[in-house]
C-alpha positions as CSV (number, residue, x, y, z in Angstrom):
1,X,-14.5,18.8,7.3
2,X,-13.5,19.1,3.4
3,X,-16.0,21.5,2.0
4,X,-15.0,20.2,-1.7
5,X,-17.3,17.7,-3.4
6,X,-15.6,15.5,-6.0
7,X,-17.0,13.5,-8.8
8,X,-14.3,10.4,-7.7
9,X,-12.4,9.9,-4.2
10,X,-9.6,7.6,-4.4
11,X,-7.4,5.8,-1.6
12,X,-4.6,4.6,-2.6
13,X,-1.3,6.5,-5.1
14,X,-0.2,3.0,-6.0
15,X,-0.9,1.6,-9.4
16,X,-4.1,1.2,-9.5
17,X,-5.0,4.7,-8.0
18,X,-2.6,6.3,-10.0
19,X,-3.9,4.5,-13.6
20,X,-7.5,4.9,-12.5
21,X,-6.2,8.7,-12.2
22,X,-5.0,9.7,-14.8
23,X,-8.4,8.0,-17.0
24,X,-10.8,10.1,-15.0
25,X,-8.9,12.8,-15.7
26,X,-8.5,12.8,-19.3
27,X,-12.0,13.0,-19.3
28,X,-12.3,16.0,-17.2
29,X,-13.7,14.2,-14.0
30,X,-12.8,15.9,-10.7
31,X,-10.5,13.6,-8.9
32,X,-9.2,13.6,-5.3
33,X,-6.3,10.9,-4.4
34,X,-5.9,10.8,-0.7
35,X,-2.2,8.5,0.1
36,X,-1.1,7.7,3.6
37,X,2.1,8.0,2.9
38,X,4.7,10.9,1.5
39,X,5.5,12.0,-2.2
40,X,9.5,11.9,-1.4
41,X,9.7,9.4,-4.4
42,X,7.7,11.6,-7.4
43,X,10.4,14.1,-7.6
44,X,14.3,13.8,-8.7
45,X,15.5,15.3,-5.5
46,X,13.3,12.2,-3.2
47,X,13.8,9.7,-5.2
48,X,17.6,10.3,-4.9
49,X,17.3,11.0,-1.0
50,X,15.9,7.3,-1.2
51,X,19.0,5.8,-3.4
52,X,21.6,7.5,-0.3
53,X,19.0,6.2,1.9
54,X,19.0,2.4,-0.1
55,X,23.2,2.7,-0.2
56,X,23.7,3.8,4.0
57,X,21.0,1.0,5.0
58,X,23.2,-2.4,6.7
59,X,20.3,-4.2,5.5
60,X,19.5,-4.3,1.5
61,X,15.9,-5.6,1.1
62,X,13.1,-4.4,-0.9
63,X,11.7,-2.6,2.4
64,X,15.2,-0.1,2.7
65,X,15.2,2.6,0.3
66,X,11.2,3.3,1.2
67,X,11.4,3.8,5.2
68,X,7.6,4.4,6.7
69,X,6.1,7.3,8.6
70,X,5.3,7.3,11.9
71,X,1.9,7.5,10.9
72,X,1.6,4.8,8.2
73,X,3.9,2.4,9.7
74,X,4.2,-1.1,6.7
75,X,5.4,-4.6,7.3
76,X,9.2,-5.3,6.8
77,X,10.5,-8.7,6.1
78,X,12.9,-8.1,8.9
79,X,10.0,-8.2,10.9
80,X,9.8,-12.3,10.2
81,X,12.5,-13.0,12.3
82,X,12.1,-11.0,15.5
83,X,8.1,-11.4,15.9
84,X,7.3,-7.7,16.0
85,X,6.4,-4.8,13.2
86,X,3.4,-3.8,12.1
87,X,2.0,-7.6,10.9
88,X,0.1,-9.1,14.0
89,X,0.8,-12.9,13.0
90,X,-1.4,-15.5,13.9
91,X,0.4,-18.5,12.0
92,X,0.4,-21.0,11.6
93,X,2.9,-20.0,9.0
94,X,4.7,-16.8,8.4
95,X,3.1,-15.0,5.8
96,X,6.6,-13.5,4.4
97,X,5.9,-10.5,2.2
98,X,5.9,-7.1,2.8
99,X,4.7,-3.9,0.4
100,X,5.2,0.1,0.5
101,X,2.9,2.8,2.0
102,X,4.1,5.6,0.2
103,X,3.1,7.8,-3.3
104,X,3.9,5.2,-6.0
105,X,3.2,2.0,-3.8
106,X,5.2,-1.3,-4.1
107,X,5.9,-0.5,-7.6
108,X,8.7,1.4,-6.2
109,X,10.6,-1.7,-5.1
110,X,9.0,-4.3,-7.7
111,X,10.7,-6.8,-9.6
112,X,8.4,-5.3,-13.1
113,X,7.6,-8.8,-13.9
114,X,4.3,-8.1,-16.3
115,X,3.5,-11.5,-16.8
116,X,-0.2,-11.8,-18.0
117,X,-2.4,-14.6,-16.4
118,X,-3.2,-17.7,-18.5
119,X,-6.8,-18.3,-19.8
120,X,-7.1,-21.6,-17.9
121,X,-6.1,-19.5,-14.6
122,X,-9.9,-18.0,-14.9
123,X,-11.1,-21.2,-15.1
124,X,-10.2,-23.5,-11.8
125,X,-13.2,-24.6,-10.9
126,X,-14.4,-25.4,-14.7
127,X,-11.2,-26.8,-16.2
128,X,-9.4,-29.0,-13.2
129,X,-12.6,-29.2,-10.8
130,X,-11.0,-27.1,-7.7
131,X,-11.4,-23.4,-6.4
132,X,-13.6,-21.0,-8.3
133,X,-13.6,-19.6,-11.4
134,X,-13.5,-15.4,-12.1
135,X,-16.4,-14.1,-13.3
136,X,-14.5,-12.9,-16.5
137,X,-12.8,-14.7,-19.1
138,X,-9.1,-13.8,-20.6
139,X,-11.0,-12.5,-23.8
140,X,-12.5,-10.1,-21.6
141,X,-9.5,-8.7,-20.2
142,X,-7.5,-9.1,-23.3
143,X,-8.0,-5.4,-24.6
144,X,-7.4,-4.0,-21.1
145,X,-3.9,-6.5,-20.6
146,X,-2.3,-4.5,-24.2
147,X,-4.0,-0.9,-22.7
148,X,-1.8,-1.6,-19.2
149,X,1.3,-2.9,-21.2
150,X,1.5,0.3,-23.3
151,X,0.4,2.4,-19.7
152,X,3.3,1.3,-18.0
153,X,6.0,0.5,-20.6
154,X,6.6,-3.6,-20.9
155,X,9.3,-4.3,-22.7
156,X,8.7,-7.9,-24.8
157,X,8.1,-9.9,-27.9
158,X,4.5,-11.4,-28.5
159,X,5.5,-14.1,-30.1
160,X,8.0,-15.6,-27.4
161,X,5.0,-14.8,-25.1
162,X,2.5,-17.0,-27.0
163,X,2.4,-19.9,-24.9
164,X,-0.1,-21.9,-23.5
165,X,-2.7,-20.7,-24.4
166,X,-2.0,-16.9,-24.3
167,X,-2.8,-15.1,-27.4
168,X,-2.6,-11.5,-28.4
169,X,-4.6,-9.2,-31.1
170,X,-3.9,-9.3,-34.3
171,X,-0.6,-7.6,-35.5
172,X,-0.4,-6.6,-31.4
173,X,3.3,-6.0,-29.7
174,X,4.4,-5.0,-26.7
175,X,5.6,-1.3,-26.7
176,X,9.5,-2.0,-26.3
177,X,11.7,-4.8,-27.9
178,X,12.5,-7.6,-25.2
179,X,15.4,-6.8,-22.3
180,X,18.1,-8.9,-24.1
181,X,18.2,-12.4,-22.0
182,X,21.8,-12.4,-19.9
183,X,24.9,-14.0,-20.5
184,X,23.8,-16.6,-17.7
185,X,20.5,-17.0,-19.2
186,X,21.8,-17.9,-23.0
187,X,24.2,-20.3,-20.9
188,X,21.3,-22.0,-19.1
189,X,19.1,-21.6,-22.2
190,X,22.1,-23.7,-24.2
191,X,21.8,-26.5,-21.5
192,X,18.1,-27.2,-21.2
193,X,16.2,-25.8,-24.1
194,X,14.3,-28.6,-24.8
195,X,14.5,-30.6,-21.6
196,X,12.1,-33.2,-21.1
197,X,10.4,-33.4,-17.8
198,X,7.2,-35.5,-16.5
199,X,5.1,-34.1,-14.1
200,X,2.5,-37.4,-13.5
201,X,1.2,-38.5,-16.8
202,X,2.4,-34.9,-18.4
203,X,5.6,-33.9,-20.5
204,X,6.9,-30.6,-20.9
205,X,9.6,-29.1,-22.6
206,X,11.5,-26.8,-20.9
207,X,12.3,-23.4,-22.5
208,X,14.3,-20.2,-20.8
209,X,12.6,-17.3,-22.3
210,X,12.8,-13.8,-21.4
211,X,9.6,-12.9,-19.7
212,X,7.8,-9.3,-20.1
213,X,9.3,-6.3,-17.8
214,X,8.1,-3.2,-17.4
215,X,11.2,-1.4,-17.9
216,X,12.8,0.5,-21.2
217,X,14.3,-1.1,-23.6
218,X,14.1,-0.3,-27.6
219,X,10.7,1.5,-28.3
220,X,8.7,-0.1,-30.9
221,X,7.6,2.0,-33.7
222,X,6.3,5.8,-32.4
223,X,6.1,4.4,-28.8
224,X,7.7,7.1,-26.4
225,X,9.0,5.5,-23.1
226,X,8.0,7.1,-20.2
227,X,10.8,9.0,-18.6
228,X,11.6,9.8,-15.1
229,X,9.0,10.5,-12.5
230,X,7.8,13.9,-13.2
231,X,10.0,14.5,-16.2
232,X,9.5,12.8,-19.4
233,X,13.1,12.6,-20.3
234,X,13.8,15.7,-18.9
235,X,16.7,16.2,-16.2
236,X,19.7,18.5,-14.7
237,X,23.3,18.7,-16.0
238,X,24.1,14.9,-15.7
239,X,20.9,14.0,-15.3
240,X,20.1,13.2,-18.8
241,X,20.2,9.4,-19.1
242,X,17.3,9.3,-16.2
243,X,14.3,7.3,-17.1
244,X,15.7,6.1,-20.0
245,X,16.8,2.5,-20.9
246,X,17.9,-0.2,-17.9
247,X,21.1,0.0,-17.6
248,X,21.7,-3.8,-15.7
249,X,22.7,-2.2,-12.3
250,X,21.4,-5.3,-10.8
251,X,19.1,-3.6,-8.3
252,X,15.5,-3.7,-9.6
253,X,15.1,-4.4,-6.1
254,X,14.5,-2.2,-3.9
255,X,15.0,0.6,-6.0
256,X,16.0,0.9,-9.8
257,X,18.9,3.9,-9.8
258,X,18.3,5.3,-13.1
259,X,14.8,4.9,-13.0
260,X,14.5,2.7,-16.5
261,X,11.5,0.4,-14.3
262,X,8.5,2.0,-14.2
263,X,7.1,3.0,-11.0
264,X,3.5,4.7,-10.5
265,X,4.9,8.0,-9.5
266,X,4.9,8.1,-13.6
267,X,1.9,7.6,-13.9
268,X,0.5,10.4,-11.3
269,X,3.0,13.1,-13.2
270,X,0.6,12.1,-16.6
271,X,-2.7,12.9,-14.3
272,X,-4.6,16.7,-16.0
273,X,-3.5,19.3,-13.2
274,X,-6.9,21.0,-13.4
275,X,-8.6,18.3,-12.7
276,X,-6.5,16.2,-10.1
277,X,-5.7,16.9,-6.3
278,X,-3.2,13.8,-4.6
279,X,-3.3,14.8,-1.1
280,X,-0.4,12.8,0.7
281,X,0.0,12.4,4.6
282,X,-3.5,11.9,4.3
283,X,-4.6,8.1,6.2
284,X,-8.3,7.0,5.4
285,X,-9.7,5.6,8.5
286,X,-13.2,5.0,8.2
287,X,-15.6,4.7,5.3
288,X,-18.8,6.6,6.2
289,X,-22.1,4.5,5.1
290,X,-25.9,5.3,4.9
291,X,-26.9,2.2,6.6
292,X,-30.3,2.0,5.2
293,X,-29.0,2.2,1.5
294,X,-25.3,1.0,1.7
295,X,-24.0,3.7,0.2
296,X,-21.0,5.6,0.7
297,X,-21.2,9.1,2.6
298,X,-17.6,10.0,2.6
299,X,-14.0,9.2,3.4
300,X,-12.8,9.7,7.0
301,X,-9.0,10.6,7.2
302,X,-6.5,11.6,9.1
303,X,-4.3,14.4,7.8
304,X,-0.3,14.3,10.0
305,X,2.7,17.2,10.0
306,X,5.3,15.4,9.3
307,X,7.0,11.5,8.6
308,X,8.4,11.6,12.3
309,X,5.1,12.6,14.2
310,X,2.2,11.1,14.6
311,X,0.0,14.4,15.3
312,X,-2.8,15.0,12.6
313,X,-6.3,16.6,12.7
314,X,-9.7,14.7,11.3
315,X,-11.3,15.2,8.2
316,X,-13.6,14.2,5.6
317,X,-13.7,13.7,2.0
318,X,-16.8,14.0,0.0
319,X,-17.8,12.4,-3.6
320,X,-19.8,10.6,-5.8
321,X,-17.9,7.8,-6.6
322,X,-15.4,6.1,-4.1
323,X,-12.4,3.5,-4.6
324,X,-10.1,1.9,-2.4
325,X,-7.0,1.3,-4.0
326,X,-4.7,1.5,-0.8
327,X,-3.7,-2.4,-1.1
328,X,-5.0,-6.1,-0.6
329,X,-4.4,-5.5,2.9
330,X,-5.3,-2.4,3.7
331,X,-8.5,-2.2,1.7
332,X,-10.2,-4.7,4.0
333,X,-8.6,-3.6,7.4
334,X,-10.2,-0.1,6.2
335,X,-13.3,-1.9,5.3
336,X,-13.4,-4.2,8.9
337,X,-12.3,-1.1,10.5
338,X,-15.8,1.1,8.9
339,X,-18.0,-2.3,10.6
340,X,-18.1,-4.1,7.1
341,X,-17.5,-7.7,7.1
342,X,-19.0,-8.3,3.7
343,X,-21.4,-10.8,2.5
344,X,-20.8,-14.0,4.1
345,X,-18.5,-12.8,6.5
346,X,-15.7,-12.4,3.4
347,X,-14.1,-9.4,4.0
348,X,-10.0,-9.9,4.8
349,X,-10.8,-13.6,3.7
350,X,-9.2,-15.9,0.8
351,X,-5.7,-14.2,1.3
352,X,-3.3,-15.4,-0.8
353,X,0.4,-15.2,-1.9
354,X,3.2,-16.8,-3.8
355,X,5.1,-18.8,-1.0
356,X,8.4,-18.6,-3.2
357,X,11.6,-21.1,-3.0
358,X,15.5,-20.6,-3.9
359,X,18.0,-23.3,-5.2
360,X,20.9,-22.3,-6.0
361,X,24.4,-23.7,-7.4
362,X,27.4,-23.4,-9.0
363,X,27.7,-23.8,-13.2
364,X,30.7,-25.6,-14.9
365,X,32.3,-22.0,-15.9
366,X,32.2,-18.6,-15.5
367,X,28.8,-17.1,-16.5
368,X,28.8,-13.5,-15.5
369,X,26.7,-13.1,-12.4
370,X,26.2,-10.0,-10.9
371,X,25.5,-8.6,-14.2
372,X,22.5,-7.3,-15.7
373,X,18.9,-6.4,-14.1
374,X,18.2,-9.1,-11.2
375,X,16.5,-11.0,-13.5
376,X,16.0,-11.6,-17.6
377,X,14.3,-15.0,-18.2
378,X,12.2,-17.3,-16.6
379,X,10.3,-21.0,-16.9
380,X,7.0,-20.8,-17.5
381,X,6.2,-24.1,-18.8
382,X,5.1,-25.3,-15.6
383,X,2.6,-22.5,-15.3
384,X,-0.4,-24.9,-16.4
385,X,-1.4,-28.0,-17.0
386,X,-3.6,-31.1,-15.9
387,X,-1.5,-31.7,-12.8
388,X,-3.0,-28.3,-11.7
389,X,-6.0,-31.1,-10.4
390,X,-3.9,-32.4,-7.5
391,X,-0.9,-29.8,-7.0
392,X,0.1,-26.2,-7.6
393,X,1.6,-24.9,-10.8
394,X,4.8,-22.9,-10.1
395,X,7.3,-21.1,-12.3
396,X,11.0,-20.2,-12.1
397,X,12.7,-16.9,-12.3
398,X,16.5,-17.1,-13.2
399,X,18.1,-14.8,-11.3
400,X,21.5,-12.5,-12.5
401,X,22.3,-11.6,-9.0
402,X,24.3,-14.8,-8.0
403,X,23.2,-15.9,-4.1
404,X,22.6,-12.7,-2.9
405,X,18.9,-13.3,-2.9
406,X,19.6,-17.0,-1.6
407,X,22.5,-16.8,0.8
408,X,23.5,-12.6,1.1
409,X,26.4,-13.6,-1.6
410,X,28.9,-12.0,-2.2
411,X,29.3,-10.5,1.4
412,X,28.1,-13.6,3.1
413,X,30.8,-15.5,1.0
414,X,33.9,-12.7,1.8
415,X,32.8,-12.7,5.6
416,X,33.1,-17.1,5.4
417,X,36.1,-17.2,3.3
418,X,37.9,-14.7,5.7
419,X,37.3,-16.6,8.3
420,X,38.4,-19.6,6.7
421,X,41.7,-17.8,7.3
422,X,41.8,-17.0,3.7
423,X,43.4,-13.6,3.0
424,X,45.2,-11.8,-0.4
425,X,46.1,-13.4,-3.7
426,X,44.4,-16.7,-2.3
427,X,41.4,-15.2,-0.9
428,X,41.0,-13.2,-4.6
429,X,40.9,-16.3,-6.3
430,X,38.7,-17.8,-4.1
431,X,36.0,-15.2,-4.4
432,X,36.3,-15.4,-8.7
433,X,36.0,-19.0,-8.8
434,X,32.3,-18.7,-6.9
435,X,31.3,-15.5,-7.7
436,X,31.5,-15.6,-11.3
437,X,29.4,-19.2,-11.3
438,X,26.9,-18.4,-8.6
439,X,23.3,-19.2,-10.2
440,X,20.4,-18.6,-8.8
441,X,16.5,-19.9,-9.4
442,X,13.4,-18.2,-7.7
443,X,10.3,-20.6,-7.5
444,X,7.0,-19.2,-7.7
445,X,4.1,-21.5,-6.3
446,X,0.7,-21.5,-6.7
447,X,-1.6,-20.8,-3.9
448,X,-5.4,-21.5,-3.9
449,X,-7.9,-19.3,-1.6
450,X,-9.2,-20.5,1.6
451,X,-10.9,-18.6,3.8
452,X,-9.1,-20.0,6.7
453,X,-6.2,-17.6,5.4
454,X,-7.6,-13.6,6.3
455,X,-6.9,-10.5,7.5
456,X,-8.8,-9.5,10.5
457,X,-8.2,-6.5,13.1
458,X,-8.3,-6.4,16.9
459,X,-8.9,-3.3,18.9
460,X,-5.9,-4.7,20.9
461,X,-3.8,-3.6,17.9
462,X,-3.2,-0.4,17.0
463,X,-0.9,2.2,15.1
464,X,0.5,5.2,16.3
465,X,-2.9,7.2,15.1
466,X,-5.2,4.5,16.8
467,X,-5.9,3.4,13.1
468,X,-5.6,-0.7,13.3
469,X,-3.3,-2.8,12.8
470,X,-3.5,-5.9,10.3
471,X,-3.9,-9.5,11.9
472,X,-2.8,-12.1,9.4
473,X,-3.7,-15.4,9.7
474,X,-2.0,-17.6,7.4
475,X,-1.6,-21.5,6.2
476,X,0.4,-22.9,3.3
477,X,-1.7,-26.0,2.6
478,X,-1.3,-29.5,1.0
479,X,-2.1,-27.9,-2.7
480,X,0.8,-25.6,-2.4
481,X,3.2,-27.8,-0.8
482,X,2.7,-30.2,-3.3
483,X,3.7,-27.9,-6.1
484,X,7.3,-27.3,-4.0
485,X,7.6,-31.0,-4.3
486,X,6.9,-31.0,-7.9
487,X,9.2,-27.8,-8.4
488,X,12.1,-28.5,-6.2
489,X,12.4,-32.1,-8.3
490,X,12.2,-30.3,-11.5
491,X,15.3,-27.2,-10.5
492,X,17.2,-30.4,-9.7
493,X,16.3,-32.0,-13.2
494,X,17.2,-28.2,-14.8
495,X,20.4,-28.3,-12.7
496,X,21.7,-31.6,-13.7
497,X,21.0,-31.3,-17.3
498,X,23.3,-27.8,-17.1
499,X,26.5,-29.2,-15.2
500,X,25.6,-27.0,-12.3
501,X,26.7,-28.4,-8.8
502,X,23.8,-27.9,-6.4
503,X,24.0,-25.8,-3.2
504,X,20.5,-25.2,-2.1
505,X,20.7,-25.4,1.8
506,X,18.0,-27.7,3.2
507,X,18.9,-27.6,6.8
508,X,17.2,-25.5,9.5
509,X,17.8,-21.9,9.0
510,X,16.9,-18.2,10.6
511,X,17.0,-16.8,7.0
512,X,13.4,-17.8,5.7
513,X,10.5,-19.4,7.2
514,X,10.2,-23.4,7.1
515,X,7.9,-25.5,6.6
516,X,7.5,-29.2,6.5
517,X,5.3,-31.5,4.5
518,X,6.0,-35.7,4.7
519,X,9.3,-35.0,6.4
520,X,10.6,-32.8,3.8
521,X,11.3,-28.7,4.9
522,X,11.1,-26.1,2.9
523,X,12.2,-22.4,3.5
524,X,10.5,-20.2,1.7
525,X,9.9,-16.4,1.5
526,X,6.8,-14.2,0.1
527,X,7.1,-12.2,-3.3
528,X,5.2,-9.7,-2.6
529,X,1.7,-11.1,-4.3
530,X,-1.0,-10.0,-1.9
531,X,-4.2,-11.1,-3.5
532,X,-7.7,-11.9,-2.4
533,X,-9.3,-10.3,0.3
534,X,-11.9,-8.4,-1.3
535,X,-12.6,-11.6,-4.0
536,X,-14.5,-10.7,-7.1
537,X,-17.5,-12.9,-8.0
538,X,-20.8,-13.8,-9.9
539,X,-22.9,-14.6,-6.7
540,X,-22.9,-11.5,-4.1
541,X,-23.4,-13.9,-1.3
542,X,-19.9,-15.2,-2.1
543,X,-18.0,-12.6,-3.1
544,X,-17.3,-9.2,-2.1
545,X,-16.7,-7.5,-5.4
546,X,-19.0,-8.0,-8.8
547,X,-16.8,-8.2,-12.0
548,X,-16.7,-4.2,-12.4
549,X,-14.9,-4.7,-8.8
550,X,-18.0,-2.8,-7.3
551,X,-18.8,-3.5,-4.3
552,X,-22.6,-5.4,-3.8
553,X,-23.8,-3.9,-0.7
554,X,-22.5,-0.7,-1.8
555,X,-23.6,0.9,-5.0
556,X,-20.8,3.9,-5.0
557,X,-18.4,2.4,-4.0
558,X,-15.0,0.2,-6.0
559,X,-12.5,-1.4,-4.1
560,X,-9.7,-2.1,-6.8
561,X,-6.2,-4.0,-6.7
562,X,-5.2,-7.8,-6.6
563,X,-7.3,-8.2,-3.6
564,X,-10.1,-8.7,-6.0
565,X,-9.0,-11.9,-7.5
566,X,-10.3,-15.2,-7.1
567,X,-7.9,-17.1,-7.6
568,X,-4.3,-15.9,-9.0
569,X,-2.1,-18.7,-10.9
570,X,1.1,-17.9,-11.1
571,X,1.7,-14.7,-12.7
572,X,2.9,-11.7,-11.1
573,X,0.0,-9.7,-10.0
574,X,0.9,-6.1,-11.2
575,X,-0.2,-6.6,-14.8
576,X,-3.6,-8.0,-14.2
577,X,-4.3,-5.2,-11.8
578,X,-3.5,-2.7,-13.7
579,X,-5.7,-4.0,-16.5
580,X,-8.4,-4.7,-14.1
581,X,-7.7,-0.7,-12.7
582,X,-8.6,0.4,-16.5
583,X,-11.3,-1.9,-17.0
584,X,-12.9,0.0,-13.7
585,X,-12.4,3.2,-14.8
586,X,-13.8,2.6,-17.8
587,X,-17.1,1.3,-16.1
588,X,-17.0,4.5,-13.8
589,X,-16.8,6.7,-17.3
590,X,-19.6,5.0,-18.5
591,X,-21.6,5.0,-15.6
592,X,-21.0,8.8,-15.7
593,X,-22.3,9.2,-18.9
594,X,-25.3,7.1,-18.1
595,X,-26.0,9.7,-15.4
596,X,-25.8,12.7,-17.2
């Protein structure tokens, strides 16, 4: 039993904890961060023991550079195909993402995609008569969308981001110059800028822009990039050119090498010393409640040894203020796990994702894939619109990385061509004539929340400290697969327009999950966008979370992250929840000040 009494106890060294941080602490609060996982990846030496680790592993998704603990075991995408891992899953679809319990969360292995939401997103229910609405507006999380840009480095232009409705302050731009759009991209850009496309009744013009990345580029004006984890620019002999601008090694993820991306580990190094403990190893396993009030007590965890061993010894973490900020997922199992289902039985429910589709081809020439981060430029003119009615909005990334994402190009393509007999001279040219033209597009769909799609637990179901395991129950509805219609028909139109010979493999495959809608299959995979389970709302017999992301039935304590959203469009999540994360912490300052 911790005899320390703090003024904030977090869960959670992601993002969101790690932002949240570093506030309180500039303003002298007393903040304890309890993680699950290690802090290998906040120094030079672990973050490197993660790149061997990354370079040694047969398999190169976003799970290998970050292995678990024993103790804080996390899903792997491996785990799709074999049935087993730490996922109980219920169907009737795969749910096919995975994220990272360690100190710096999934930003470790993120794309840094730090796309803001639209204004109509917030609007569902009002503007196209489905879903809900949030109970804030994009005005109101305007100022706290610039605050997380220039918190986590996002390198853009505003005025290439002005679309659809987004707008910016006045005389407002991001804190680094754009990531220069690829070779591939100006070739694609060349093709289809312009494109006209009809979705219904709607037109759009197609436009490859380079989307907003929270890696280093050019600083704008006084802006100072962060630097590596821990060191601001700072680093051994050789060392120097660490956390300074991407260098287009073409691995964003799992792990950027150089560390130009911005992971929260750089974040936690900016937290005040005096007034900041992150405790790691530490697993929060039951939130203590006064059941006649609703508020918090404290934070049960349990404190293990080591990453191998699953040993550990009980205690308790005492505050005024609580957050959970340990992930979509494991904020509710915490929460079902402590006896809370939430108002209206909501707790776990209205999970959500961005069930995500590849096509892929071959362009009329050479346009230099493999080359540059994984990704530069996207479509987002398909992001809204009043189609959004009857189908899902999606958006395309263009990826720099050929088919590896697609297929597991190049090696897939060596292994087939060599057993196509081909060997030397013939099987060199073989390998540049694909290689070199291999494109690649990522499609993004919208997913609405239904509260048939949860997280539940199951004393069954356990983890290696008796802590539970999550139980995902999971359905891609007639919305969504609607919107893979719509966006398949629409990568062919972009394909045809550039010259570029399609490839995308429709048959039955082990690679991805399937699913079919009016005799048409999809495979698709999950990007990573957990979102949901603790849903923000007006009414707290609806929703979980007020707009403050406080919880209604209990007056102390926050439960933060992309499991607070309604509903989540297409845009990456990352952005929002960081500006969400600030706008919390600000409402936790204030409600300090209103107490003392």
């Amino acid at each position: 039993m911790s005899s320390t009494f703090y003024d904030v106890v977090i869960v959670g060294a992601g993002i969101a904890g790690a932002l949240i941080s570093k506030r309180l602490t500039a303003k002298g609060m007393k903040v304890l961060l309890l993680e699950a996982g290690t802090t290998t990846a906040l120094n030079g030496e672990g973050y490197q023991q993660h790149l061997d680790t990354f370079y040694q592993a047969n398999g190169k998704g976003a799970e290998a550079p970050w292995p678990p603990t024993k103790a804080a075991p996390q899903p792997d995408t491996a785990d799709l195909r074999t049935g087993t891992g730490y996922f109980v899953q219920r169907g009737p679809d795969l749910y096919g993402s995975s994220y990272t319990r360690l100190a710096g969360g999934s930003t470790l292995h993120f794309l840094g995609v730090s796309l803001r939401m639209l204004p109509e997103d917030f609007r569902m229910k009002s503007l196209h008569g489905i879903s809900r609405d949030w109970p804030l507006r994009y005005e109101d999380l305007e100022p706290y969308y610039s605050q997380a840009e220039h918190e986590i480095g996002v390198s853009a232009n505003a005025d290439e981001q002005s679309y659809l409705g987004i707008s910016f302050a006045e005389g407002y731009d991001y804190p680094m110059e754009r990531v220069p759009l690829s070779y591939s991209d100006e070739f694609l850009g060349g093709s289809v800028n312009g494109l006209n496309v009809k979705l219904e009744e709607e037109s759009f013009k197609v436009r490859i822009r380079s989307y907003p990345a929270a890696r280093n580029s050019l600083p704008r004006g006084t802006y100072k990039p962060i630097g590596m984890s821990g060191n601001a620019f700072q680093g051994g002999s050789g060392e120097a050119y660490l956390g300074q601008r991407c260098e287009g090694n073409t691995a964003c993820i799992p792990i950027c090498p150089v560390q130009a991306k911005y992971n929260a580990g750089k974040t936690l190094s900016q937290c005040l010393p005096e007034h900041f403990t992150l405790q790691a190893q530490s697993v929060a396993s039951r939130v203590i409640f006064d059941h006649a009030t609703g508020a918090v007590q404290g934070i049960e965890y349990k404190r293990y040894e080591s990453a191998g061993q699953a040993s550990y010894q009980t205690h308790v973490a005492h505050g005024r203020y609580y957050v959970l900020a340990a992930h979509a997922v494991e904020n509710a199992k915490l929460m079902l796990a402590s006896g809370v289902n939430g108002p209206n039985d909501s707790m776990g429910r209205t999970l959500m994702d961005h069930p995500t589709l590849y096509a892929w081809g071959l362009a009329p020439k050479a346009i230099g894939a493999y080359r540059g981060p994984q990704s530069t430029s996207g479509v987002e003119d398909f992001r809204g619109g009043g189609f959004r009615a009857r189908h899902a909005a999606f958006r395309f990334d263009v990826g720099n990385d050929g088919w590896r994402a697609a297929t597991g190009a190049p090696d897939s393509l060596v292994a087939q061509a060599v057993k196509e007999g081909r060997h030397g001279h013939d099987l060199r040219q073989h390998l540049e004539a694909h290689l070199r033209r291999q494109l690649r597009l990522s499609i993004a769909v919208e997913q609405l929340p239904s509260r048939q799609n949860r997280v539940t637990i199951n004393p069954k179901f356990v983890d290696a400290l008796g802590n539970a395991r999550p139980v995902i129950d999971y359905r891609i509805e007639d919305y969504t697969l609607e919107g893979m219609v719509a966006a398949s028909e629409v990568a062919g139109k972009i394909f045809h327009a550039a010259g570029v010979e399609d490839f995308t493999d429709k048959t039955p495959s082990n690679w991805f999950p399937s699913v079919t809608h009016k005799d048409r299959t999809f495979h698709y995979h999950g990007m990573g966008h957990f979102a949901g389970t603790h849903a923000m709302g007006s009414d707290r017999t609806r929703s979980v979370v007020d707009r403050d992301q406080r919880c209604w039935e209990h007056p102390n304590l926050f439960m933060v992250g992309s499991g607070s959203f309604p509903t989540m469009g297409t845009s990456n999540p990352t952005l929002t929840l960081a500006a969400l994360a600030l706008r919390t912490a600000d409402e936790l300052l204030l409600t300090f000040r209103q107490a003392a």
